[in-house]
C-alpha positions as CSV (number, residue, x, y, z in Angstrom):
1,X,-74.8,31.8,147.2
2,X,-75.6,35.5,146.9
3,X,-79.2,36.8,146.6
4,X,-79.9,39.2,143.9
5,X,-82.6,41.6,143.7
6,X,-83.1,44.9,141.1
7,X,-84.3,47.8,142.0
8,X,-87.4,49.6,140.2
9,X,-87.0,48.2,136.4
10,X,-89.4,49.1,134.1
11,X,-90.2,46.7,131.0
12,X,-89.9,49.6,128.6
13,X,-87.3,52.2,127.8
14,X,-86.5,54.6,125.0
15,X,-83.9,54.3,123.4
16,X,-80.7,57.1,123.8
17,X,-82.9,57.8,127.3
18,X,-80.8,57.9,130.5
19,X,-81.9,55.9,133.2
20,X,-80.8,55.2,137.2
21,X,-80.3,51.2,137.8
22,X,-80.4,49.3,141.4
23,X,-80.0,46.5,143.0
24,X,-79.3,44.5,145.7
25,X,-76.5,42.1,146.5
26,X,-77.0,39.9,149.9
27,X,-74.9,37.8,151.2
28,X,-76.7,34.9,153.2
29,X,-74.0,32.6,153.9
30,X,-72.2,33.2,157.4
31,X,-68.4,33.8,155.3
32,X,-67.7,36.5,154.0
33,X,-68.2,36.7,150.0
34,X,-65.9,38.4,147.7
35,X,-66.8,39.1,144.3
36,X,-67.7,41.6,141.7
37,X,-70.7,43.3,141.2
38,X,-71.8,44.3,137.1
39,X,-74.9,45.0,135.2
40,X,-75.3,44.0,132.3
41,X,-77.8,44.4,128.7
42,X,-77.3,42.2,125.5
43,X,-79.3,42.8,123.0
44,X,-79.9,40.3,119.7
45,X,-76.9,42.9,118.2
46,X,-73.9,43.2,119.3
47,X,-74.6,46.3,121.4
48,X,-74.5,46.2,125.0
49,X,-73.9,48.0,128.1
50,X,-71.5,47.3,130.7
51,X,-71.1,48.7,134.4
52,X,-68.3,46.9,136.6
53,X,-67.6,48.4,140.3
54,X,-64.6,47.4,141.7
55,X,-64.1,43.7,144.0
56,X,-65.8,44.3,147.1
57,X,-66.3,41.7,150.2
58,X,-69.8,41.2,152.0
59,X,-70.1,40.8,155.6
60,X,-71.8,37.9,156.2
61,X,-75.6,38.6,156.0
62,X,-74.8,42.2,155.0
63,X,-77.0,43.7,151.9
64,X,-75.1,46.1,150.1
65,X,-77.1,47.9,147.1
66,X,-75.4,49.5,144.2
67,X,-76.7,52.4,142.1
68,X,-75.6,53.5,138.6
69,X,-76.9,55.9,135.5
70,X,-76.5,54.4,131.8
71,X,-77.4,55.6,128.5
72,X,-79.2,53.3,126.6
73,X,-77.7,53.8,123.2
74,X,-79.3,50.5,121.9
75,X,-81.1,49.3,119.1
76,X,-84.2,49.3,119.0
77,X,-86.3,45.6,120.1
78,X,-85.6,43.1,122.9
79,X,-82.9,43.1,125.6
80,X,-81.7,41.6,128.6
81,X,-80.7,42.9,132.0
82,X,-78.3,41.2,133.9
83,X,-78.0,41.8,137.8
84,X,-74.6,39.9,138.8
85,X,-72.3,39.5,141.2
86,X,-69.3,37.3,140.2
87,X,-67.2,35.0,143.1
88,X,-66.0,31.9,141.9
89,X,-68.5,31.6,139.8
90,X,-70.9,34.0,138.6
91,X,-74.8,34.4,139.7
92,X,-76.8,36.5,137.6
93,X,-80.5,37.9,137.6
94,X,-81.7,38.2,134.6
95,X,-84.9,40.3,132.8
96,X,-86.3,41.2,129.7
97,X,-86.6,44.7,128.4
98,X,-87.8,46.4,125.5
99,X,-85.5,49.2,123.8
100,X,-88.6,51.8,122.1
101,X,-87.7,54.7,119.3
102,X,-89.5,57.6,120.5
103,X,-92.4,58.8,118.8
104,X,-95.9,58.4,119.4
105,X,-97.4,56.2,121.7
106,X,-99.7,52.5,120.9
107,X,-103.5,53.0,122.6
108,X,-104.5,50.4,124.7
109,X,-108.0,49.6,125.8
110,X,-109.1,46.0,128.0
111,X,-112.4,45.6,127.2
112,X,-114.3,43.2,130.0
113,X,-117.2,41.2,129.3
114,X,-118.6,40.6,133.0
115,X,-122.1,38.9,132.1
116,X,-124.3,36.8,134.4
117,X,-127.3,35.3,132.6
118,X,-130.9,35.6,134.3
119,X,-130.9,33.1,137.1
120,X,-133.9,33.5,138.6
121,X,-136.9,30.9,137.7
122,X,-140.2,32.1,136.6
123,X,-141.2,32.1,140.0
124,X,-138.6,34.2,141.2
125,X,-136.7,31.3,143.0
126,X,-132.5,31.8,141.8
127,X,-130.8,28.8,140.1
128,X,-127.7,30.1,140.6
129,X,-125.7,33.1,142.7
130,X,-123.1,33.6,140.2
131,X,-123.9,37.2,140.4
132,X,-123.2,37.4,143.6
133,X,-120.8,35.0,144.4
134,X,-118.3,36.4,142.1
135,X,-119.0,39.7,144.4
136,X,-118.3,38.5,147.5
137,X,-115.9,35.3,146.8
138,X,-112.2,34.9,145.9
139,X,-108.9,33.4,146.6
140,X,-106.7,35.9,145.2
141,X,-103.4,36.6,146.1
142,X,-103.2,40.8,147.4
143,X,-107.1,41.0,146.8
144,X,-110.4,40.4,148.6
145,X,-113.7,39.0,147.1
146,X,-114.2,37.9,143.7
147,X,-114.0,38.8,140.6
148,X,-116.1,41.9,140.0
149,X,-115.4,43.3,143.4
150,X,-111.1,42.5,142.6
151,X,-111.7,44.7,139.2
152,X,-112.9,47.8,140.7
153,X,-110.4,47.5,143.7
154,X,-107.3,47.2,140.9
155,X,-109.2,50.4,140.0
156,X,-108.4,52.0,143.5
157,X,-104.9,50.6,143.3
158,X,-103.6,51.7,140.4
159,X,-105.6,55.4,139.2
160,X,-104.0,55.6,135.8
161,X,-106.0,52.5,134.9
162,X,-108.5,52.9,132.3
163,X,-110.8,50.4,130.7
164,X,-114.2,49.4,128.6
165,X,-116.5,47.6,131.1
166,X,-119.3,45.8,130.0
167,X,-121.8,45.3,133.0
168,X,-124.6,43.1,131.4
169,X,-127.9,44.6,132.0
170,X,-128.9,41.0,133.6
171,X,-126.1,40.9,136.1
172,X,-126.7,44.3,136.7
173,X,-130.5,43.7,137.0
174,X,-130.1,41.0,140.0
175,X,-128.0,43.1,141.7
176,X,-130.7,45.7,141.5
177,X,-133.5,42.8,142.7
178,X,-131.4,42.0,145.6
179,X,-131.1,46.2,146.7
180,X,-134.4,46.2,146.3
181,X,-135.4,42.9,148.1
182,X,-136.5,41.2,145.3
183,X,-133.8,38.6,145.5
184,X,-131.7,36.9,148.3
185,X,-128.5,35.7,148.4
186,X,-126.7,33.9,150.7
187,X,-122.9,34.5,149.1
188,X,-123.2,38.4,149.2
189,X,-125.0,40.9,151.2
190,X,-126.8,43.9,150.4
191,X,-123.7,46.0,151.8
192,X,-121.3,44.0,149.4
193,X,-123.8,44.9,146.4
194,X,-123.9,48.3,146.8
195,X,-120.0,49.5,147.7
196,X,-119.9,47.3,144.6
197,X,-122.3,49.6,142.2
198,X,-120.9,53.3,143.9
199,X,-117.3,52.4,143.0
200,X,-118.4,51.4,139.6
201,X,-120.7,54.6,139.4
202,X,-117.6,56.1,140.0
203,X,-115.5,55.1,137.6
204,X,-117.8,55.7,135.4
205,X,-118.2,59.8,136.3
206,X,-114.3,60.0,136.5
207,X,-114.3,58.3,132.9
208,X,-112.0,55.6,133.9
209,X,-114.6,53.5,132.9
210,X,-116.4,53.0,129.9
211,X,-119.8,51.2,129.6
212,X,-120.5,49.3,126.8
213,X,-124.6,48.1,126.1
214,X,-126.2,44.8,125.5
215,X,-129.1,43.1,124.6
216,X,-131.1,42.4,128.0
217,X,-129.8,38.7,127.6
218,X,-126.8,36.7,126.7
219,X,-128.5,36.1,123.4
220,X,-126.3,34.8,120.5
221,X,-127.5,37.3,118.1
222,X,-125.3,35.9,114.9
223,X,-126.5,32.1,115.3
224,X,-130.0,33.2,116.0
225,X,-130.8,34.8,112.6
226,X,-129.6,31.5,111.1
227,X,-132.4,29.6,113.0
228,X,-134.7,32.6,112.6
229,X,-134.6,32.2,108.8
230,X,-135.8,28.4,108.7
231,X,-138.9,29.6,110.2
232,X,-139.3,32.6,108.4
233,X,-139.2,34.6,111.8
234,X,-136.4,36.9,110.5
235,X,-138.3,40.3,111.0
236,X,-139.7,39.3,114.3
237,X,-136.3,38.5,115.7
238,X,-135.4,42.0,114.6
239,X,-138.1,42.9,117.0
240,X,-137.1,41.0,120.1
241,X,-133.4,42.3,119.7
242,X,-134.1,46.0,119.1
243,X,-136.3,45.2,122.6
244,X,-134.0,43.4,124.1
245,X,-130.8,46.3,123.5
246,X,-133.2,49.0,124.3
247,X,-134.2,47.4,127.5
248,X,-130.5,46.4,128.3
249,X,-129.2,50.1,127.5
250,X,-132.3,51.1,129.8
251,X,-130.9,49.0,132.5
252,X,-127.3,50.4,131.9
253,X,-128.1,53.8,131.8
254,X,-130.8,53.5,135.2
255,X,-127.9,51.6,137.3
256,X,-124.6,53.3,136.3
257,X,-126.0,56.8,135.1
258,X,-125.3,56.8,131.2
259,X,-126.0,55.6,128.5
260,X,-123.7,53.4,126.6
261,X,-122.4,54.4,122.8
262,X,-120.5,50.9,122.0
263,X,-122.4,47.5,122.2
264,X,-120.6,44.4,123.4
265,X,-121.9,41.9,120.7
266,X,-122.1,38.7,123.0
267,X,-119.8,35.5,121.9
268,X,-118.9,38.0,119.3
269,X,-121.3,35.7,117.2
270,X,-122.1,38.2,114.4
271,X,-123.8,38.7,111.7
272,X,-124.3,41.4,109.1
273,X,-127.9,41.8,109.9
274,X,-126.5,43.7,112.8
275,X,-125.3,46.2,111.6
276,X,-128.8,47.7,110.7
277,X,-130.0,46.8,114.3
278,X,-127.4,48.5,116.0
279,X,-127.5,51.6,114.5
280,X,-131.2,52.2,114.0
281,X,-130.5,51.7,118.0
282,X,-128.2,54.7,118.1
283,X,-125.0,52.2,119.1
284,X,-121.6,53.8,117.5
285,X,-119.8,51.1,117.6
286,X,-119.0,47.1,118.8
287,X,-116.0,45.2,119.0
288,X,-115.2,41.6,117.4
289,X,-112.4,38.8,117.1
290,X,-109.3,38.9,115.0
291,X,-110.9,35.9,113.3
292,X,-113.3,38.1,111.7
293,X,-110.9,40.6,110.2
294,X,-109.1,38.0,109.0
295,X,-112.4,36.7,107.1
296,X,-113.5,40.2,105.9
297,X,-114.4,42.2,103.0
298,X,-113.2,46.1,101.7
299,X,-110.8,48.7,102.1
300,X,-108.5,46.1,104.9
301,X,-105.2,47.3,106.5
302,X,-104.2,45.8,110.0
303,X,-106.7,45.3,113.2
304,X,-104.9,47.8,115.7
305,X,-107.2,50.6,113.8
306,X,-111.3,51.0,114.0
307,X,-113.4,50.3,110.8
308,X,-116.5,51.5,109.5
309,X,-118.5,48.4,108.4
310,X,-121.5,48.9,105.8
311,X,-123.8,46.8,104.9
312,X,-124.1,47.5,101.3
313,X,-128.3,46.3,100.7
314,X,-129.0,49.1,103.4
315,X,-126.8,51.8,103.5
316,X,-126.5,51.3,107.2
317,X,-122.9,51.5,109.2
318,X,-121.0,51.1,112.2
319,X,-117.5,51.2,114.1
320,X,-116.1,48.1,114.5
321,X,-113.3,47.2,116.7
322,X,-110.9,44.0,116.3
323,X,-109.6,42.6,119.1
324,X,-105.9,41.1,119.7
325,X,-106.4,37.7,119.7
326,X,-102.9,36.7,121.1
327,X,-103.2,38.7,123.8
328,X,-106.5,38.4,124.5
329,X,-105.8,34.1,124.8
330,X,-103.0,35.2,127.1
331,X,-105.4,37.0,129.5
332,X,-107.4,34.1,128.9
333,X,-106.3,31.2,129.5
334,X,-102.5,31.2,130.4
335,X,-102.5,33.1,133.8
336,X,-102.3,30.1,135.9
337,X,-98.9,31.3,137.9
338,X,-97.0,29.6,140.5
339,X,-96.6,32.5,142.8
340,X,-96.3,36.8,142.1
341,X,-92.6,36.8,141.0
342,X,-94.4,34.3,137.9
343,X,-97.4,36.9,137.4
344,X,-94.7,39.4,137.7
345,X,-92.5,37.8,134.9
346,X,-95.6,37.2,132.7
347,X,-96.5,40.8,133.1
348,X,-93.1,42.1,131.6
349,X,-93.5,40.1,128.9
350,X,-96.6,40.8,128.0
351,X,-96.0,44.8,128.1
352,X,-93.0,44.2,125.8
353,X,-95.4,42.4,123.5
354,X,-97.5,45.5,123.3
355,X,-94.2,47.7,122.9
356,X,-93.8,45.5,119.3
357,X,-96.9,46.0,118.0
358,X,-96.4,49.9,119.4
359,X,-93.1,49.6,117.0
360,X,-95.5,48.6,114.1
361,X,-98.6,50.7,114.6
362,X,-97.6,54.1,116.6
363,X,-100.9,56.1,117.1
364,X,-103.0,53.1,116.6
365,X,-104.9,50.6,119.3
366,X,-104.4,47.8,120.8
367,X,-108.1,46.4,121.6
368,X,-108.1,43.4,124.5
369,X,-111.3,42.0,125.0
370,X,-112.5,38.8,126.9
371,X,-114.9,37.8,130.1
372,X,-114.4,39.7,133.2
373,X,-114.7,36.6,135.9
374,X,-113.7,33.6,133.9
375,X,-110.0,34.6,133.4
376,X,-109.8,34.9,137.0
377,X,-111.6,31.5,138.1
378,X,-111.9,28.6,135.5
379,X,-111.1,26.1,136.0
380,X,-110.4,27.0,139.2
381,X,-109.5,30.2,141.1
382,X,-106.3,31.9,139.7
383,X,-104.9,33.3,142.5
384,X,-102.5,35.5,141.1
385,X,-103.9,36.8,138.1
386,X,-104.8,39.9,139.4
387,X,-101.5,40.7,140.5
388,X,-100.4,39.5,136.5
389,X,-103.1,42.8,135.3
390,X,-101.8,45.3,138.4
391,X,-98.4,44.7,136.7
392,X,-98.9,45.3,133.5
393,X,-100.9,48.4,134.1
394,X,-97.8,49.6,136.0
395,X,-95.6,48.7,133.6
396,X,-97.8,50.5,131.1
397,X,-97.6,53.6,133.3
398,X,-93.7,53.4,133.5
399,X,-93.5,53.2,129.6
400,X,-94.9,56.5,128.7
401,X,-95.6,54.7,124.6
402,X,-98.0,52.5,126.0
403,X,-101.5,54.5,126.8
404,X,-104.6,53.1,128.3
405,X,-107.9,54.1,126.8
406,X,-111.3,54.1,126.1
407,X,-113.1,53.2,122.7
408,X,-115.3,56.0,122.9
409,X,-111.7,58.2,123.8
410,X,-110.0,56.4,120.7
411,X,-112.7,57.3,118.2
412,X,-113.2,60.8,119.2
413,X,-109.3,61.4,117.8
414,X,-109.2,58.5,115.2
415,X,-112.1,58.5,113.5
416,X,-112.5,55.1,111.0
417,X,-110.6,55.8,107.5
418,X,-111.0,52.2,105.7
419,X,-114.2,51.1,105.3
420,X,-115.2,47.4,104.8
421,X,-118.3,46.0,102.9
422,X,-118.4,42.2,104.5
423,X,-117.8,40.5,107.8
424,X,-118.4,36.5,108.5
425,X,-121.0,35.1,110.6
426,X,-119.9,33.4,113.5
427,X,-118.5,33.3,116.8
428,X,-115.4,33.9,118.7
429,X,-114.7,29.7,118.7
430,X,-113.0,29.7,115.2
431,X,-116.4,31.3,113.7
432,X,-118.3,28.5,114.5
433,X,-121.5,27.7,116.5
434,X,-120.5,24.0,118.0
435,X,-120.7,24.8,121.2
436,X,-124.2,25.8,121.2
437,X,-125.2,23.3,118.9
438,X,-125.6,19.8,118.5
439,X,-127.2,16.8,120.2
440,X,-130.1,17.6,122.9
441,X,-128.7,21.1,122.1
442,X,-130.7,21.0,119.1
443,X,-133.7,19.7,120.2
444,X,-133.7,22.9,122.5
445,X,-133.4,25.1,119.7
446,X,-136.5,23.8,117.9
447,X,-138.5,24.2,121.1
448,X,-137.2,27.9,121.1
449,X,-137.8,28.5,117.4
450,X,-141.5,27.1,118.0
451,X,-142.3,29.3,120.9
452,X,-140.8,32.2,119.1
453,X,-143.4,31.3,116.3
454,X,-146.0,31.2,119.1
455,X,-144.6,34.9,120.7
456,X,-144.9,36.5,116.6
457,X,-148.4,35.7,116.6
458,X,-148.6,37.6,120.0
459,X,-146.7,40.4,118.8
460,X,-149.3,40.2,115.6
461,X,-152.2,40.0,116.7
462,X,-151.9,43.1,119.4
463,X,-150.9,44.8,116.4
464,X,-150.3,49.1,116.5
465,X,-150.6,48.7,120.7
466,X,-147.9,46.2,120.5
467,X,-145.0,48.5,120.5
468,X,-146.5,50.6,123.4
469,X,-146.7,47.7,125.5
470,X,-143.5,46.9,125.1
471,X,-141.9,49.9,127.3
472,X,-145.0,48.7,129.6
473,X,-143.3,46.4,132.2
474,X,-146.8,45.3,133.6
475,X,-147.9,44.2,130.3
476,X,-148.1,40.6,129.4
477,X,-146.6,41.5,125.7
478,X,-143.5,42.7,127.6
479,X,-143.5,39.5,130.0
480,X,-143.6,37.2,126.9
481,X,-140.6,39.4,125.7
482,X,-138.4,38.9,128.5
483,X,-139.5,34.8,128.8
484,X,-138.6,34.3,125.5
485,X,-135.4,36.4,125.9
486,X,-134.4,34.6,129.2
487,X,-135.1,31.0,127.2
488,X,-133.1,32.4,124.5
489,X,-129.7,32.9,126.6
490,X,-126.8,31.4,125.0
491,X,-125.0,30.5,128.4
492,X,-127.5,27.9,128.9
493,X,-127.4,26.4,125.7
494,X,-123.6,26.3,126.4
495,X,-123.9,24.4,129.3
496,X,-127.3,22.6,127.4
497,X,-125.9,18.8,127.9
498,X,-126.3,19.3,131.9
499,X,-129.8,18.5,132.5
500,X,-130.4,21.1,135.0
501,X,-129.2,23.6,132.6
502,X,-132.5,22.1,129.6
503,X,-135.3,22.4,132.5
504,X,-134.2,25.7,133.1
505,X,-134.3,26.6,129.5
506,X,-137.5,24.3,129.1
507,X,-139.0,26.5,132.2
508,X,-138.3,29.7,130.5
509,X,-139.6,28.8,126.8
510,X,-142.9,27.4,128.7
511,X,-143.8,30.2,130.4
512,X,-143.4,32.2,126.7
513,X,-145.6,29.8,125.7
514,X,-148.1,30.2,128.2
515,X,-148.0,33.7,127.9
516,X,-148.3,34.0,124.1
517,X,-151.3,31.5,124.7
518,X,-152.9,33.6,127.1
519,X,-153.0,36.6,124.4
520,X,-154.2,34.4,121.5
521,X,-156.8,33.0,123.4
522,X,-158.9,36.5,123.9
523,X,-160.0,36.0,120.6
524,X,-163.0,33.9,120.1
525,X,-164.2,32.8,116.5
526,X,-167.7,31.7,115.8
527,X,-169.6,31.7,112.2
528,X,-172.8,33.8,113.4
529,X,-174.9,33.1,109.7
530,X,-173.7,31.2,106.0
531,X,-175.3,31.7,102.9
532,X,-174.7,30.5,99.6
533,X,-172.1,33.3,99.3
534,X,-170.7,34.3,102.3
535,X,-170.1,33.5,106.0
536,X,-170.4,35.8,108.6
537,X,-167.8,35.5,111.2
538,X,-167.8,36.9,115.2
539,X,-164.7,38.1,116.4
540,X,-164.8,38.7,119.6
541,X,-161.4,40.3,120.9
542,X,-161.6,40.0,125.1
543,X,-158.0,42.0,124.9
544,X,-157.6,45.4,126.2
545,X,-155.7,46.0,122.9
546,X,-157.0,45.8,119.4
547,X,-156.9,42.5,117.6
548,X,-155.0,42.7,114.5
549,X,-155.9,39.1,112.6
550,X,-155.8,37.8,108.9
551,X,-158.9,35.4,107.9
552,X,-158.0,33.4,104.4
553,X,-160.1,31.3,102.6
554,X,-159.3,28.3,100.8
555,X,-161.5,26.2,98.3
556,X,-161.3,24.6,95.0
557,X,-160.1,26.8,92.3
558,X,-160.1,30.3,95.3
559,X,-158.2,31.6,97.2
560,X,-158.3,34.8,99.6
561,X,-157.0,36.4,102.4
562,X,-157.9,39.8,104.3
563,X,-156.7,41.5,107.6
564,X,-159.0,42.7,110.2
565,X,-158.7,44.5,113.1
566,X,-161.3,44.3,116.3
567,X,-161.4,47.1,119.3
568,X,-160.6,46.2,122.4
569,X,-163.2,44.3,124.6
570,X,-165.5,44.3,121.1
571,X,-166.8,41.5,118.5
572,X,-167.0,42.3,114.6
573,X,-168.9,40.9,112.3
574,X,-167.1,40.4,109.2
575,X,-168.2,38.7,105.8
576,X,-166.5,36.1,104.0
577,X,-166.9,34.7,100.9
578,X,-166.8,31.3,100.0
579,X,-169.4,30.9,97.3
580,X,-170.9,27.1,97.7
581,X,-168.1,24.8,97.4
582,X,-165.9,23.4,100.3
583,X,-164.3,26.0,102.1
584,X,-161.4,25.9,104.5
585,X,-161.4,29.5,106.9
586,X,-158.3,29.9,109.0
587,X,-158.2,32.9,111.1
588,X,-154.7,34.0,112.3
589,X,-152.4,36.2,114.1
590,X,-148.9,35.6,112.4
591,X,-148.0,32.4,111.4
592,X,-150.2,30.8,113.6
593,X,-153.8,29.6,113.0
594,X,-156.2,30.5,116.1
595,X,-159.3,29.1,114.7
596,X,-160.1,26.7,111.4
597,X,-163.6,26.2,109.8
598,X,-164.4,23.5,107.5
599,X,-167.1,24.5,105.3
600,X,-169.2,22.2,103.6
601,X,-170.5,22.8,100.5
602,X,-173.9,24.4,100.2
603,X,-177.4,23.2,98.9
């Protein structure tokens, strides 16, 4: 048997283009071997091109390669080539290719999610060294380390690449601890951290990559304004998001030197509310599943354009990207190859999938979005899936229809022109939320709700000095913040039937707790005098901030309610009335009720 292998062969051509064709016939028998070498390309018509060189007889082990020009004067859509060399019976090579009209090209951009939640205990003790493991550790095949060091060095290999990396400000903010001594690790070492961060700073000042933003957290933003509204806690998880994306782009901006425009929405769990948030936060633009499109409202075409989303109550707006969902899964979940010639195959394919939709939708984008680690390692380590990505970027290079691009690159030339009015809540998983919920899973969430209720009345009762402790790291305000944030993360809850994954979550919410405690507590309530009117009430406020509190009065037939405010490190005497009837006096900060009288009824 003969051994066939083509030359260079891209996965795309255009069509009526001329083209030089190679391969290589070896013989590996120790005969001779006569036969007669042809290339072939069928297409689903019944157009083809033939090339036939005369009978020719190989020495044994002799290589012989044979070089040829067609036209490709072919339809337009799928094709085969055929390498062959024809004895007594014929052995052929075969691969697809994809006939293109010329015209303008199809935009590409992959958009990585590379997220590492907060691993690090109240204490500062790690749980984990996922963000550092996946630095230093790997199996891959043509590549060293793991995942997020593999990424940057496809970077290196092939220049043309250009992506949309999201970096999430906790991964980034370990690595950052561990520069700065604040962390160890055992998997990677200070060295391996920062080569890591300069070739990403880098890519970044080249603009081969593109930074998307965050909330500080992996926090499943859709699923938590559900829960928020059975508590009523709707405006104060407003709060806690706008400080948790301020305080990721912060992070982003401080470690890789800008300051991202697009937001990666995490679990693309959405939610309408959102669209407010994010651009009261100055983000352009976010990008979300197929699924969503498919469930949307307005002015709809096809998902390989952006859309301006409105939310019609507010007037506010955004970009919204869909992503490919077909070819996201691929990346995904089927690159579990056999060895490179596999990866390689998959490769071609996939770039002729990309010339299709490039057939349907010249000029538009083609939006690929998924996790930056996992489709390299779970289940287990995939070791030729970086390979399966160098291909197709190479192929993508070859195909000169097929650009690679940036979201923020995209938009600055196609600007949105359909607008739509409605998107549905939910989550990449079929629009659903089962995979944070359910079971003990549940039980977390009320915990979380209730110390969220416990962290408002914080937030209250510090009142107009609230928001400047929040850009106060030092502050306790801003520690509560980032407890509750941390205790909030939707990667535990999706691990949340493992019980190391509840005490850690458990860990987090009680130290939010203790913290929001800590702040109620300066506040001391004492009646100082009663008469058959009124009671006089001490406030004493032993914060350095003023006490912002409501006192409300309830008795038979009344009802009141007033706000108060007490300087810092101060007590206030405030009257009450109550006339002489029971009374009931509950003074609070939020939802919460610090102190409660129980009057008796006067003489």
């Amino acid at each position: 048997m003969t051994k066939i292998q083509p030359g260079s062969l891209s996965a795309v051509y255009i069509k009526g283009s001329k083209h030089k064709f190679s391969y290589t016939v070896e013989n590996d028998k120790d005969q001779p071997a006569k036969g007669t070498p042809f290339f072939h390309i069928k297409t689903h018509t019944k157009h083809q091109v033939y090339v036939v060189y005369d009978p020719v007889t190989l020495a044994p082990h002799e290589k012989r390669t044979f070089e040829f020009e067609v036209k490709l004067d072919l339809p337009v859509g799928e094709a085969t080539a055929s390498f062959c060399f024809e004895e007594e019976s014929t052995n052929c090579l075969e691969k697809p290719i994809y006939i293109a009209s010329e015209g303008p090209p199809i935009y590409v951009s992959f958009v990585w999610h590379h997220h590492q939640a907060p691993q690090f205990y109240p204490d500062g003790k790690l749980k984990d060294e996922w963000a550092f493991i996946h630095v230093a550790k790997g199996d891959f095949y043509s590549y060293e380390g793991g995942p997020y060091k593999v990424h940057m060095l496809l970077h290196k290999k092939q220049p043309g690449f250009i992506d949309v990396d999201h970096f999430s400000p906790s991964l980034l903010e370990q690595w950052q601890l561990l520069l700065e001594g604040k962390l160890d690790s055992k998997a990677a070492s200070r060295e391996d951290i920062k080569a890591l961060l300069d070739s990403i700073r880098e890519g970044v000042s080249q603009g081969k990559i593109e930074p998307l933003g965050s909330v500080y957290a992996h926090t499943v933003q859709g699923l938590l304004f559900r829960k928020a509204k059975q508590y009523g806690l709707e405006d104060f998880l407003r709060k806690l998001l706008s400080w948790e994306i301020t305080v990721g782009l912060g992070i982003v901006e401080e470690v890789l030197g800008t300051r991202p425009r697009g937001m990666w929405t995490p679990e693309m769990f959405w939610h309408m509310e959102l669209v407010g948030l994010y651009s009261s936060l100055g983000i352009d633009y976010t990008v979300l599943c197929e699924q969503h499109f498919i469930k949307s409202g307005g002015d709809k075409e096809d998902i390989y354009q952006p859309y301006l989303v409105r939310d019609s109550y507010t007037g506010s707006q955004i970009v919204v990207f869909f992503r490919d969902l077909a070819l996201s899964n691929w990346v995904s979940f089927h690159v579990d190859f056999r060895d490179p010639e596999d990866a390689d195959n998959a490769a071609r394919r996939f770039v002729i999938e990309l010339a299709k939709r490039r057939e349907q939708h010249p000029g538009g984008i083609v939006v690929i979005a998924l996790d930056g680690e996992n489709w390299m390692i779970m289940p287990n380590y995939r070791k030729y899936a970086p390979f399966f990505l160098e291909r197709i970027v190479e192929y993508m290079g070859q195909s000169n229809i097929l650009v690679p691009t940036t979201l923020s690159g995209y938009l600055a030339k196609n600007p949105p022109k359909r607008t739509l009015n409605y998107l549905p809540t939910g989550s990449w998983i079929e629009l659903t939320d089962r995979q944070w919920t359910g079971g003990v899973k549940d039980e977390l969430w009320k915990e979380a709700m209730e110390t969220m209720l416990l962290a408002e009345a914080a937030y209250q009762l510090l009142g107009k000095d609230s928001e400047k402790m929040l850009k106060d790291p030092s502050s306790p305000l801003y520690s509560l913040f980032k407890a509750l944030a941390i205790g909030l993360d939707s990667d535990f809850y999706w691990y949340g039937d493992d019980k190391r994954e509840q005490e850690f979550i458990k860990a987090w919410l009680a130290e939010a707790r203790k913290i929001a405690k800590s702040i109620l507590e300066t506040v001391e309530v004492k009646i100082s005098e009663r008469t058959n009117s009124h009671v006089f009430l001490e406030l004493t406020n032993r914060n350095q901030a003023t006490a912002t509190l409501s006192i409300a009065v309830q008795a038979e037939g009344y009802s009141s309610q007033i706000h108060v405010s007490v300087a810092p490190n101060a007590s206030s005497r405030i009257p009450v009335y109550v006339s002489s009837d029971p009374a009931t006096i509950r003074v609070s900060a939020g939802k919460v009720t610090i102190t409660e009288l129980k009057l008796a009824k006067t003489k």
